[in-house]
C-alpha positions in Angstrom: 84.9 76.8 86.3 87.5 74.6 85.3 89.6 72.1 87.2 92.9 73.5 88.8 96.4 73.3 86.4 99.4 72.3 87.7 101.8 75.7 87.2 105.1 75.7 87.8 108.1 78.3 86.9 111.3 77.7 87.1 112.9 80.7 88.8 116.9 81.4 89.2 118.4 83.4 92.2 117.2 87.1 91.4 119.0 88.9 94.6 116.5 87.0 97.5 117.9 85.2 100.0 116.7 81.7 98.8 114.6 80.9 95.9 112.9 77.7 95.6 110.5 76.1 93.2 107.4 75.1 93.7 104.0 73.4 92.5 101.5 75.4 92.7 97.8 74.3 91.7 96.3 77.0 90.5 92.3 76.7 88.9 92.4 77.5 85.2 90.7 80.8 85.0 93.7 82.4 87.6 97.0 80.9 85.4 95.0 82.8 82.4 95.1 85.6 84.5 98.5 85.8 85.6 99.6 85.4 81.8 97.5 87.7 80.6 99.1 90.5 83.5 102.5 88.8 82.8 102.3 89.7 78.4 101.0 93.1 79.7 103.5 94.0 82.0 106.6 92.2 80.2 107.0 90.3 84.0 107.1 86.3 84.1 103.9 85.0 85.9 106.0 84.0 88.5 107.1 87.2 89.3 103.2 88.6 89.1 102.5 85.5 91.6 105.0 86.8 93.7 103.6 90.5 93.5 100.6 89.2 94.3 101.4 87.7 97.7 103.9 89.8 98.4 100.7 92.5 98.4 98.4 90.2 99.9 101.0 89.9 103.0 101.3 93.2 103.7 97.3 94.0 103.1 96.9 91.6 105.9 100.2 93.2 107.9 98.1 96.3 107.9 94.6 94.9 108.2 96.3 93.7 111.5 97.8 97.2 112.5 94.1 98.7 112.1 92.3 96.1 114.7 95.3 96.6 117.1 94.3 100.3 116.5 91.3 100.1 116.9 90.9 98.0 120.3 93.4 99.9 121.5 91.4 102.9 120.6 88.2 101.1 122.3 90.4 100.4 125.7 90.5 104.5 126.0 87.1 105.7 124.8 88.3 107.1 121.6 85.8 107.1 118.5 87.1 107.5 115.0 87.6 110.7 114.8 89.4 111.4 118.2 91.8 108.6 116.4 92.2 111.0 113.6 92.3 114.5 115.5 95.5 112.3 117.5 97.2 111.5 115.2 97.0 114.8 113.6 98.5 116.3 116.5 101.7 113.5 116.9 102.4 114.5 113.2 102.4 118.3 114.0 104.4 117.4 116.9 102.1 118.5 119.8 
């Protein structure tokens, strides 16, 4: 793999609170990537960067919802599938 590239993208104020630029260091296979997505997609790269992390911080949000789920589900004795059944039922409004 090649060494990282330095990448940076000038961005103007697109309706976000702040904007600022930064260097990002990014290895050479990735900023090949993000152009290649970028052409496809008619998007800058730093807009598919900021998909990207955008997605990555609300996989983790979620990742984070599931353990609380499941310990809590743990604390009561509930399997899987009672987890299911219940929430089935909330939804149903039982």
């Amino acid at each position: 793999m090649a060494g990282p590239e330095q990448y940076s993208d000038s961005v103007k104020n697109r309706g976000m609170d702040t904007t600022r630029v930064r260097l990002l260091s990014l290895p050479s296979d990735l900023i090949r990537e993000a152009e290649r997505l970028a052409k496809q997609e008619g998007r800058t790269k730093t807009e598919v960067l900021r998909e990207a992390l955008r997605r990555y911080s609300q996989e983790q949000h979620w990742r984070g919802l599931q353990r609380y789920g499941a310990g809590r589900a743990r604390k009561v004795g509930m399997r899987q599938a009672g987890v299911v059944r219940a929430v089935q039922e909330f939804r149903r409004g039982r």
